[in-house]
Z-matrix of the N, CA and C atoms (Angstrom, degrees):
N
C 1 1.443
C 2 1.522 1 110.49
N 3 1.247 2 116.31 1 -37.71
C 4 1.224 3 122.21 2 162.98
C 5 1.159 4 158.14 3 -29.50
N 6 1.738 5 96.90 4 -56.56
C 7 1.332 6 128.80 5 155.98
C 8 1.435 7 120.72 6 -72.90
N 9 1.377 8 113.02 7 -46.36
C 10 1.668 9 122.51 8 162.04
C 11 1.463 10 112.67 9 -30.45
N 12 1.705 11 104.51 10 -66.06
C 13 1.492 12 114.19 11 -171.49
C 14 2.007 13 103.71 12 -58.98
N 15 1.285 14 105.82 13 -57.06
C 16 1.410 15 93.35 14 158.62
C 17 1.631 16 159.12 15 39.61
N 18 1.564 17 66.90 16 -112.72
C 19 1.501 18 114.36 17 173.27
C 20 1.697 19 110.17 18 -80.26
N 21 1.103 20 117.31 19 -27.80
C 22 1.806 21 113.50 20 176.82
C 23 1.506 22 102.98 21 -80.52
N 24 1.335 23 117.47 22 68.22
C 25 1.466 24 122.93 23 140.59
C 26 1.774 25 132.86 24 -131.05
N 27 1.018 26 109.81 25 -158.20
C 28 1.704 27 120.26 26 177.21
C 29 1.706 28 87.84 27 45.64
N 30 1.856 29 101.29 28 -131.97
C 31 1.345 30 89.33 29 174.29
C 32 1.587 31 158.92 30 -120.46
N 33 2.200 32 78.45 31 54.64
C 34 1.482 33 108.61 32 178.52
C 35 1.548 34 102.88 33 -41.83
N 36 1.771 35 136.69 34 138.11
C 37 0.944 36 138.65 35 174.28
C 38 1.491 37 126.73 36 -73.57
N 39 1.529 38 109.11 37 5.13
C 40 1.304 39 130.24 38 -167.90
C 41 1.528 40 128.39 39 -130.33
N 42 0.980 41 152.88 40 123.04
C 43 1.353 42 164.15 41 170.04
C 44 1.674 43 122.22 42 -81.04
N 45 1.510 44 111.62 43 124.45
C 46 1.720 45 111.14 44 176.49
C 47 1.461 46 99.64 45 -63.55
N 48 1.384 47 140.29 46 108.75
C 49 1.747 48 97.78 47 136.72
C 50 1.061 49 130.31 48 -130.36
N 51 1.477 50 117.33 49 27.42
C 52 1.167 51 126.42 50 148.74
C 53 1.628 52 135.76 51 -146.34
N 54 1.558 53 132.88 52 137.93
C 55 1.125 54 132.50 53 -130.55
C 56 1.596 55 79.38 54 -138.96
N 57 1.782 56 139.51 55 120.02
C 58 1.608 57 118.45 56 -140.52
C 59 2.098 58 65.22 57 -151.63
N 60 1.136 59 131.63 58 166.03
C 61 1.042 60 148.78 59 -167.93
C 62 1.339 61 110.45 60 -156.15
N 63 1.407 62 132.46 61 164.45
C 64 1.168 63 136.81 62 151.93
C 65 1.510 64 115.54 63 -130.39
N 66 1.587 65 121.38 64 19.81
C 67 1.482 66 149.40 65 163.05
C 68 1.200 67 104.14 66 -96.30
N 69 1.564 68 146.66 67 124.88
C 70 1.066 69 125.38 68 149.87
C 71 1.719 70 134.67 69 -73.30
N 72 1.607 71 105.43 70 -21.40
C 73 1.667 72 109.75 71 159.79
C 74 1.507 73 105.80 72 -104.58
N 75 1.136 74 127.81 73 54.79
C 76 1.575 75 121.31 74 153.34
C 77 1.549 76 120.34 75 -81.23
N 78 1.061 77 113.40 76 132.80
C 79 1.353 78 146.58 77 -178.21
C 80 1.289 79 106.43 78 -10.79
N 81 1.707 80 87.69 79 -69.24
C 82 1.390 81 106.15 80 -160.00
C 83 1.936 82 109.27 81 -64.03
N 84 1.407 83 114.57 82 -30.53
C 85 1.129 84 113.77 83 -168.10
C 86 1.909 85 108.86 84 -42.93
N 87 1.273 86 112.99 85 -59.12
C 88 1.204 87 149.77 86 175.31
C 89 1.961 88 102.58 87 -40.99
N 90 1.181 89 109.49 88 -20.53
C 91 1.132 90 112.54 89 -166.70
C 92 1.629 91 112.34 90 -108.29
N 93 1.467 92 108.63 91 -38.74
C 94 0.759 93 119.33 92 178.31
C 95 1.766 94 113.80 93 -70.99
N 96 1.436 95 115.08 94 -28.92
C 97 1.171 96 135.06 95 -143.15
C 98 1.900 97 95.89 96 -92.90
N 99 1.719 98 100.21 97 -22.21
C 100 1.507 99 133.85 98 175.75
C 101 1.594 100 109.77 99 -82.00
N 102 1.333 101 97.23 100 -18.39
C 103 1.628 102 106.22 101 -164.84
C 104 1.731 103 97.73 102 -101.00
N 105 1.485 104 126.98 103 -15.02
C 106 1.797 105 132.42 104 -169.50
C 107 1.230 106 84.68 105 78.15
N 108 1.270 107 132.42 106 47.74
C 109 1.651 108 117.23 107 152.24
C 110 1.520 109 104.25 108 -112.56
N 111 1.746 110 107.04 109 122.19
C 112 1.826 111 97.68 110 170.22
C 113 1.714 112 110.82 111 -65.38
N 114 1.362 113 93.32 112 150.94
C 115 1.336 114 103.11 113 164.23
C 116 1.511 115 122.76 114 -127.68
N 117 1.464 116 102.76 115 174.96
C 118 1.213 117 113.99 116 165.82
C 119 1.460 118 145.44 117 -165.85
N 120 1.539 119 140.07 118 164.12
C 121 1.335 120 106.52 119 -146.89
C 122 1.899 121 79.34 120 -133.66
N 123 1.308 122 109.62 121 150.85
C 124 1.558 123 140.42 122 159.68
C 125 1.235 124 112.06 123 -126.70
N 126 1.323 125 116.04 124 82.27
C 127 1.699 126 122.53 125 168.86
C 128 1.906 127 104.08 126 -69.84
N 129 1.924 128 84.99 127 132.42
C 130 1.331 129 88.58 128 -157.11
C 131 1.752 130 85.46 129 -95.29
N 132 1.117 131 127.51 130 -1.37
C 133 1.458 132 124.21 131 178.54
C 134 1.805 133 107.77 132 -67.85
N 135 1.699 134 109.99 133 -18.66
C 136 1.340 135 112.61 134 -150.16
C 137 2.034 136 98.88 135 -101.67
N 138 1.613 137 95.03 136 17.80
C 139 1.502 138 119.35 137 -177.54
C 140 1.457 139 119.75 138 -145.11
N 141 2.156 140 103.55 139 44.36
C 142 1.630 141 97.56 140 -163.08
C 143 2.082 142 88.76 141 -78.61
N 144 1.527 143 85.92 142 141.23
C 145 1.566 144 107.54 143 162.41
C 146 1.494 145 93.51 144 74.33
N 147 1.646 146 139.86 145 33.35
C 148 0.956 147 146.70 146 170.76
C 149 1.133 148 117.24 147 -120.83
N 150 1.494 149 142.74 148 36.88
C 151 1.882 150 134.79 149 -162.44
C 152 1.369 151 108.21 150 -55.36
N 153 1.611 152 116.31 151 -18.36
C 154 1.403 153 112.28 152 -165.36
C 155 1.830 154 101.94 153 -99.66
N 156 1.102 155 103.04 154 -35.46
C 157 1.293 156 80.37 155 173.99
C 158 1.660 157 126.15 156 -89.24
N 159 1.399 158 113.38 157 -4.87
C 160 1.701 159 130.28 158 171.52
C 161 2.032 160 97.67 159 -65.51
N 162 0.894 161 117.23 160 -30.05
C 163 1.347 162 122.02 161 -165.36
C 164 1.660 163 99.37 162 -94.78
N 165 1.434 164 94.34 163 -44.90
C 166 1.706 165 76.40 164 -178.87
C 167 1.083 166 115.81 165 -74.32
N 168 1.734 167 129.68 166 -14.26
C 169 1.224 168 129.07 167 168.55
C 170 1.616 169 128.86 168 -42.56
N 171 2.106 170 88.51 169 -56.93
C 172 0.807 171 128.00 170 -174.99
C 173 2.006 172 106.17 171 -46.68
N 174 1.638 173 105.18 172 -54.81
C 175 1.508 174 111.42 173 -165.45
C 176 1.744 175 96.20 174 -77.10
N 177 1.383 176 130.07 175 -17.68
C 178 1.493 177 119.31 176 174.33
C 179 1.243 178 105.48 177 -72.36
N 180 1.458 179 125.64 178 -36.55
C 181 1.371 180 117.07 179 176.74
C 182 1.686 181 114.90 180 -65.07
N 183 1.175 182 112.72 181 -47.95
C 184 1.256 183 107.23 182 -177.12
C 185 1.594 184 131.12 183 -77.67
N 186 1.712 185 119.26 184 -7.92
C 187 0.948 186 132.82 185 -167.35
C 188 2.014 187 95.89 186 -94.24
N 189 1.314 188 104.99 187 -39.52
C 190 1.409 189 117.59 188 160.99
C 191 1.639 190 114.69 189 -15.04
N 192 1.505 191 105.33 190 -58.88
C 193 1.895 192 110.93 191 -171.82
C 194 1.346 193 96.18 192 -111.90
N 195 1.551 194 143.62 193 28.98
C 196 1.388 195 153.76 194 164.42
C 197 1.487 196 98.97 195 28.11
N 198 1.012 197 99.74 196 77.35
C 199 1.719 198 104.11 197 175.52
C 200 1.615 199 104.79 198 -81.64
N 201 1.556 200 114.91 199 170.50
C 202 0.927 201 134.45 200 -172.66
C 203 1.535 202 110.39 201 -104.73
N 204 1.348 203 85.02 202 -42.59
C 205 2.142 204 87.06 203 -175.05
C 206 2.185 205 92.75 204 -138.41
N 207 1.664 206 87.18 205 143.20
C 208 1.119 207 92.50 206 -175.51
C 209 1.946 208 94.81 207 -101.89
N 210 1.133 209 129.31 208 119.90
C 211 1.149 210 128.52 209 166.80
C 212 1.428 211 131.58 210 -87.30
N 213 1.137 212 152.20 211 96.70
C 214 1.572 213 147.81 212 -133.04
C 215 1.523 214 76.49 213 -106.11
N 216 1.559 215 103.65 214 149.74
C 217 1.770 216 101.81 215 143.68
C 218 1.987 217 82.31 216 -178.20
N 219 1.456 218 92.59 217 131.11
C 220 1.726 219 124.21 218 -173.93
C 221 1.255 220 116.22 219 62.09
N 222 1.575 221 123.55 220 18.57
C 223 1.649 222 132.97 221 173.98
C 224 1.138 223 106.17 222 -89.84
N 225 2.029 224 115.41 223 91.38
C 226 1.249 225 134.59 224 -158.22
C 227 1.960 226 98.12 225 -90.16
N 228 1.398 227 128.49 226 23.66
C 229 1.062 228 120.01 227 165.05
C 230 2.121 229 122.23 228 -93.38
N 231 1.313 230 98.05 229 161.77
C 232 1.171 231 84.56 230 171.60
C 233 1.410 232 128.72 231 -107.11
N 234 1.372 233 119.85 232 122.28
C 235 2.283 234 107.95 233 -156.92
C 236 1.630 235 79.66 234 -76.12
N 237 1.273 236 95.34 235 165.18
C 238 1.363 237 137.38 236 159.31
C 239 1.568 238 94.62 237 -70.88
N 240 1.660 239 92.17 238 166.24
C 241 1.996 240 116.47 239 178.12
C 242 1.825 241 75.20 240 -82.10
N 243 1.017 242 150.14 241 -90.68
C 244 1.494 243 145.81 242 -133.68
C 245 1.557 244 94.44 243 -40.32
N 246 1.631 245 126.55 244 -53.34
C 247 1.330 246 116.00 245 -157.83
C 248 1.178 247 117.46 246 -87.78
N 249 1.992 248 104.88 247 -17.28
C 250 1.449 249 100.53 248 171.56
C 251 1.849 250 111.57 249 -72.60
N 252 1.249 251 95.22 250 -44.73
C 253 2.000 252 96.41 251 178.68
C 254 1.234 253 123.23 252 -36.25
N 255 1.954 254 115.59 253 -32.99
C 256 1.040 255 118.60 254 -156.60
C 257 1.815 256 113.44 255 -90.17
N 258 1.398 257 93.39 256 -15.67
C 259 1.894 258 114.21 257 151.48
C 260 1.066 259 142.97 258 -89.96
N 261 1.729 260 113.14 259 -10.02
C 262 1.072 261 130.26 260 178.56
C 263 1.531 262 143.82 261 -16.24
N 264 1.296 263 115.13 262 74.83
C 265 1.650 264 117.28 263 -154.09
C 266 1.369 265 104.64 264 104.08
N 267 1.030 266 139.24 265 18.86
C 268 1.785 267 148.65 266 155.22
C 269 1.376 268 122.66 267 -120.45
N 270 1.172 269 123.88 268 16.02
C 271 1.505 270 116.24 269 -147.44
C 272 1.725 271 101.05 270 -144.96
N 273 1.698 272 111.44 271 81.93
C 274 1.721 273 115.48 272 167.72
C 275 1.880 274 125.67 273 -62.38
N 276 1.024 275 85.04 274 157.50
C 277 1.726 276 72.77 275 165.92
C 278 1.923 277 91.97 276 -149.78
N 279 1.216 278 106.98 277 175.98
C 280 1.448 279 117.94 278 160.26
C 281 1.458 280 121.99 279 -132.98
N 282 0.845 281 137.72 280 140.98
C 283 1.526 282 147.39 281 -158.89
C 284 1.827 283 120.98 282 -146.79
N 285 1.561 284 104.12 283 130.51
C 286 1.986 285 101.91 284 -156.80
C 287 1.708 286 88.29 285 -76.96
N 288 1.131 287 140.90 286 31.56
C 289 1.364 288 125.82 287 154.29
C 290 1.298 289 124.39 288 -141.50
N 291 1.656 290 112.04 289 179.34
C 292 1.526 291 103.09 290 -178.36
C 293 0.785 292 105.99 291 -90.37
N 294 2.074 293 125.32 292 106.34
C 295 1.227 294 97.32 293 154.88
C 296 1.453 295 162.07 294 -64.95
N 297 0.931 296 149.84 295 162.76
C 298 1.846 297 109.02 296 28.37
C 299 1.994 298 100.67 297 -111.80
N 300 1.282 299 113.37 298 39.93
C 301 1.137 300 119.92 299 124.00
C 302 1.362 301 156.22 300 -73.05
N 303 1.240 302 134.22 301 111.93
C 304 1.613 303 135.28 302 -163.81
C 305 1.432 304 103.55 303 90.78
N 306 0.900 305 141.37 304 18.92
C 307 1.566 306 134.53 305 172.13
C 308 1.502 307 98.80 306 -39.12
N 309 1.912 308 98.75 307 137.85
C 310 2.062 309 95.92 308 172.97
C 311 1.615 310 88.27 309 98.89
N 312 1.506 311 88.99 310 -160.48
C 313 1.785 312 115.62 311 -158.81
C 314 1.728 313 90.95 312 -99.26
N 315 1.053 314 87.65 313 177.83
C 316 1.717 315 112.74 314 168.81
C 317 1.486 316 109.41 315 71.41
N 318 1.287 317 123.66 316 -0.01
C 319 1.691 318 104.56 317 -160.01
C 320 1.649 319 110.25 318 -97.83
N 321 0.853 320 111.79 319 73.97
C 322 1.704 321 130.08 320 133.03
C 323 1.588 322 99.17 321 -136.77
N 324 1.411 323 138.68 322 -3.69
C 325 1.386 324 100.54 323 140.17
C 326 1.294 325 135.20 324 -94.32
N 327 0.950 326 95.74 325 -27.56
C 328 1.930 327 98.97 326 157.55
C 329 1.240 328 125.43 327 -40.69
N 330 1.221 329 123.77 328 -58.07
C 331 1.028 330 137.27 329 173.84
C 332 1.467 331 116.70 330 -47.43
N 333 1.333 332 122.93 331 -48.14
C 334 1.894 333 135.86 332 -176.50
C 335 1.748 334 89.14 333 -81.37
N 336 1.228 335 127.83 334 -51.69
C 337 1.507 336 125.26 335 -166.45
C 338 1.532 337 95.81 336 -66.62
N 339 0.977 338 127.21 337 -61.19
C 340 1.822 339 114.71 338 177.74
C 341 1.559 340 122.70 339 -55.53
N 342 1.013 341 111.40 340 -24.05
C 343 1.986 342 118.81 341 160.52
C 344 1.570 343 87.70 342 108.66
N 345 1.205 344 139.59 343 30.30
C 346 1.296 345 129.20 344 154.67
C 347 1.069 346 114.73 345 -30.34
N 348 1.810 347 112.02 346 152.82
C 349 1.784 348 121.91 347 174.80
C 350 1.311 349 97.49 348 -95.53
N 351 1.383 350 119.89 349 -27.73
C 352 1.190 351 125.16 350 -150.60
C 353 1.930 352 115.78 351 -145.38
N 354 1.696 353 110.13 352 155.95
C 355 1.702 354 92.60 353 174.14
C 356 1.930 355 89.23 354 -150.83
N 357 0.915 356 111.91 355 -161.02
C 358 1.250 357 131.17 356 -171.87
C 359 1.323 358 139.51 357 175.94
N 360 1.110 359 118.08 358 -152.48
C 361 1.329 360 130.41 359 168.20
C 362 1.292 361 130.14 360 -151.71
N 363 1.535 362 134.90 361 130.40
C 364 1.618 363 127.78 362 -179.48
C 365 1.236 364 116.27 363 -122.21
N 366 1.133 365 115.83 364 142.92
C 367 1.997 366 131.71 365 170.58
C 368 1.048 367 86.68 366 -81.04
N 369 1.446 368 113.71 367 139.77
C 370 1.921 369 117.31 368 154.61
C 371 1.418 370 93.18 369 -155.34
N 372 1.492 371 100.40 370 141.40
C 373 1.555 372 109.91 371 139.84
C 374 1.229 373 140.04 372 -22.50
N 375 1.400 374 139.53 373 114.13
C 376 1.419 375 145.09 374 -147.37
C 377 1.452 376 85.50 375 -86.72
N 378 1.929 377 140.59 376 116.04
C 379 1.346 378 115.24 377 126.73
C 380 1.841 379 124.07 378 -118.63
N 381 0.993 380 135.60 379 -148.44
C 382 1.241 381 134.88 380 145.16
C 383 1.166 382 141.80 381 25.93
N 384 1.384 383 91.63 382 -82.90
C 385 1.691 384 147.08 383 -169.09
C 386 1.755 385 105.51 384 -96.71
N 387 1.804 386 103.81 385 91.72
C 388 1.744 387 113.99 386 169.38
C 389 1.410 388 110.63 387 -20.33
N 390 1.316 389 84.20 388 129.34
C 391 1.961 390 85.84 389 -175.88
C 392 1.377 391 120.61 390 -0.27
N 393 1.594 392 98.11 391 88.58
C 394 1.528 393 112.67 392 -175.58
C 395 1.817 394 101.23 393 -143.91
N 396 1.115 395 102.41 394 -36.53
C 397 1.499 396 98.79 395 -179.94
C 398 1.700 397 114.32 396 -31.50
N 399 1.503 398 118.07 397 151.76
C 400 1.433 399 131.52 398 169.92
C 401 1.565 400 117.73 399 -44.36
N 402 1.527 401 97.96 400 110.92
C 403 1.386 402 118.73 401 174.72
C 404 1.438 403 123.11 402 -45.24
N 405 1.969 404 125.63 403 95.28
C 406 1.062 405 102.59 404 -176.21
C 407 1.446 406 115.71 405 -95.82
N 408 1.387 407 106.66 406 -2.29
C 409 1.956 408 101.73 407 -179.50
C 410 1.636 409 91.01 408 176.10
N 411 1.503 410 86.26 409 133.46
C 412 1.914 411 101.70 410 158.78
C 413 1.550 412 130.93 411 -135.37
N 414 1.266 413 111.27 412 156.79
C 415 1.480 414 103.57 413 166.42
C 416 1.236 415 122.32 414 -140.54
N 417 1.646 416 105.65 415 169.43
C 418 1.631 417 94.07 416 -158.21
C 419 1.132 418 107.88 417 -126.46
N 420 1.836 419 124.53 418 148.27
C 421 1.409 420 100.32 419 163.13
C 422 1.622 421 112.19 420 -132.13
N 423 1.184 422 152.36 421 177.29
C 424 1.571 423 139.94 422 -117.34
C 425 2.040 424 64.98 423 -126.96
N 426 1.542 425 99.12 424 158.26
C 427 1.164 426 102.84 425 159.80
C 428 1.516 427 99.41 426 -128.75
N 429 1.525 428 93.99 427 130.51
C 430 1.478 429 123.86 428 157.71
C 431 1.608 430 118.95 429 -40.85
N 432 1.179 431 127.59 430 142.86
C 433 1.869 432 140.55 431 172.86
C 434 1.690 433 91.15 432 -66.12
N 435 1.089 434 124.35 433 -26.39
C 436 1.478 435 110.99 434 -164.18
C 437 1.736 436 110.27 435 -101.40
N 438 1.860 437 94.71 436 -6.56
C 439 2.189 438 83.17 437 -171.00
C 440 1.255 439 117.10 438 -71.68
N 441 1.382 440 107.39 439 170.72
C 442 1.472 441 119.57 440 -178.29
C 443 1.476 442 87.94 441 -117.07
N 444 1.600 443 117.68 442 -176.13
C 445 1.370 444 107.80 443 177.75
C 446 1.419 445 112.39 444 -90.09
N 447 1.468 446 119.60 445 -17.23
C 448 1.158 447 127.73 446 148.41
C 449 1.515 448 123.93 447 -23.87
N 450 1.043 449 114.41 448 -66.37
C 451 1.262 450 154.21 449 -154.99
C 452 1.806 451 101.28 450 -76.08
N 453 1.781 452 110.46 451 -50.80
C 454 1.196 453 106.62 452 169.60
C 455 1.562 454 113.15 453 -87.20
N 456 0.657 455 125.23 454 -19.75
C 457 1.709 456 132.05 455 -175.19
C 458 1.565 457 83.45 456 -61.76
N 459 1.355 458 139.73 457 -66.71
C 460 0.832 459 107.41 458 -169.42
C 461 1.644 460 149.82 459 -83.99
N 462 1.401 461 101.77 460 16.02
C 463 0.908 462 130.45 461 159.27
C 464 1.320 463 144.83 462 -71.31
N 465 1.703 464 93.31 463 -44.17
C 466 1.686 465 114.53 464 152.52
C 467 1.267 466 120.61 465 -57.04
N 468 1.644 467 103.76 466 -48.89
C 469 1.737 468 93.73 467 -176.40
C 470 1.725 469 130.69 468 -65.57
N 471 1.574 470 85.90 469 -14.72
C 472 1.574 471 83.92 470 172.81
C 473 1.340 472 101.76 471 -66.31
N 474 1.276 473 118.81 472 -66.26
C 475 1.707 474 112.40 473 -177.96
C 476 1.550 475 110.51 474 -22.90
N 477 1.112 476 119.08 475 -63.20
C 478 1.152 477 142.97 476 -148.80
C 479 1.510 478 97.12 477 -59.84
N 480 1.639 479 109.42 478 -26.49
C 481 1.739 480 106.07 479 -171.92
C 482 1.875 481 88.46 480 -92.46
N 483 1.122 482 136.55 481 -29.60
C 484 0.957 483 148.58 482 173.33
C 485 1.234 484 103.98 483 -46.70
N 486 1.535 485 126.40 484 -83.38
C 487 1.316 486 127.56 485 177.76
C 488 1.716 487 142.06 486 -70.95
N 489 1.102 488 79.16 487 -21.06
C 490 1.908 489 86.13 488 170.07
C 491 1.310 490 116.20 489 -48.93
N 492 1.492 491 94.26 490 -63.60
C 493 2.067 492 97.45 491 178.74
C 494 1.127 493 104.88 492 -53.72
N 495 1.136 494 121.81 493 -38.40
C 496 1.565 495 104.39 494 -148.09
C 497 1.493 496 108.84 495 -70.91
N 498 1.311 497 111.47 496 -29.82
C 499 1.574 498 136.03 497 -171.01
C 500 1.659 499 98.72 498 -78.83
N 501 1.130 500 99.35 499 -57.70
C 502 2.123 501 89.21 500 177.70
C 503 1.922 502 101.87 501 -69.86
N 504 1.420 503 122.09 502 -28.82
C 505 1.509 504 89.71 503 -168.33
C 506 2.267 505 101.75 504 -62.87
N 507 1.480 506 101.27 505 -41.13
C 508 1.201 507 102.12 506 -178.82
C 509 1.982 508 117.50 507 -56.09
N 510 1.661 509 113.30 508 -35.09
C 511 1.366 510 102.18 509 178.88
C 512 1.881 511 109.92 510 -75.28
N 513 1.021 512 120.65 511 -5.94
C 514 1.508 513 140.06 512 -138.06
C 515 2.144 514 73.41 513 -102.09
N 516 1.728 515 107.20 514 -43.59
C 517 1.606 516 114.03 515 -150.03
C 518 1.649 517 96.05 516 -94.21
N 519 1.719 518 125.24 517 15.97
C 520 1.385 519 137.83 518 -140.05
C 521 1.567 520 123.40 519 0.75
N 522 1.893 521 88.28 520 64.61
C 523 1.541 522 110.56 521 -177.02
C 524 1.911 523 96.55 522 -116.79
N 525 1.645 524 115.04 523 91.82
C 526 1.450 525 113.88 524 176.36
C 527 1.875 526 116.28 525 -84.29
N 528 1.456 527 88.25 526 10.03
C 529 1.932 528 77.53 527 -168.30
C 530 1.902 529 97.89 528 -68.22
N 531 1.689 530 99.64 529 163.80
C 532 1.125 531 97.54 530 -175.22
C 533 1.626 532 115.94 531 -73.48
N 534 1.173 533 110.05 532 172.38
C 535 1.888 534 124.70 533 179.94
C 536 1.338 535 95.10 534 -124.28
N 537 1.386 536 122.10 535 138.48
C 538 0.949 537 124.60 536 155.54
C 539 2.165 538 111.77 537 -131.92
N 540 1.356 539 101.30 538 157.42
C 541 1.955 540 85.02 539 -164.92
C 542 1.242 541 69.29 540 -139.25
């Protein structure tokens, strides 16, 4: 989120103005909030056995600063088809592998436990289908005989600050071809 916020200046085609959580002490809120970005929080605990009404929370908050593109990055929930539809063609995410390998959690160990040469990270289009949406850009980095997933995670995420922007300034410029770095 960081790097995102960032990167939206000079003549990035895009503007932060809103930084929306479903943590109420996450990190980033605090950072962003450091950065002149409003924020805001929808605790999804404060909607157990409710997805429909956590989402509609969720879309009043965000419809609030009428954004253009919804950018996900560490929002470990899973939307519903209603909340993804209702963004449909606005809505990034980023993910620590190439997809549509490692879909889900764990993959930098997956990735070292299957004898991979290689791991990464991908931007895609939010639909439906768990990190499945259309691949807009990835990058890769070689894994070492010695990583842990520790060890590659952090390796990915540099990419990951690398490629995110680059992929929203281009979806931001309604340029979807893929990136690859």
């Amino acid at each position: 989120m960081v790097r995102l916020v960032e990167s939206m200046v000079g003549d990035h085609p895009a503007r932060p103005c809103l930084v929306l959580s479903n943590v109420p002490d996450a990190g980033g809120l605090q950072k962003a909030r450091d950065m002149g970005v409003p924020t805001a929080v929808v605790d999804h605990r404060a909607f157990k056995g409710d997805r429909e009404g956590f989402e509609k929370a969720l879309i009043s908050e965000i419809d609030a600063y009428q954004p253009d593109i919804i950018a996900l990055a560490g929002f470990m929930r899973i939307l519903t088809p209603v909340f993804i539809d209702y963004y449909a063609g606005r809505m990034l995410n980023i993910h620590p592998s190439l997809l549509p390998k490692y879909r889900g959690l764990d993959t930098h160990a997956r990735a070292i436990a299957a004898g991979d040469a290689e791991a990464g990270c991908s931007v895609h289009e939010v639909t439906a289908e768990l990190d499945g949406g259309p691949i807009l850009g990835q990058a890769r980095v070689a894994i070492d005989a010695d990583d842990t997933p520790d060890t590659l995670a952090a390796r990915v995420l540099e990419q990951e600050h690398r490629l995110y922007p680059a992929v929203l300034r281009r979806f931001a410029s309604d340029d979807r071809r893929r990136l690859d770095l």
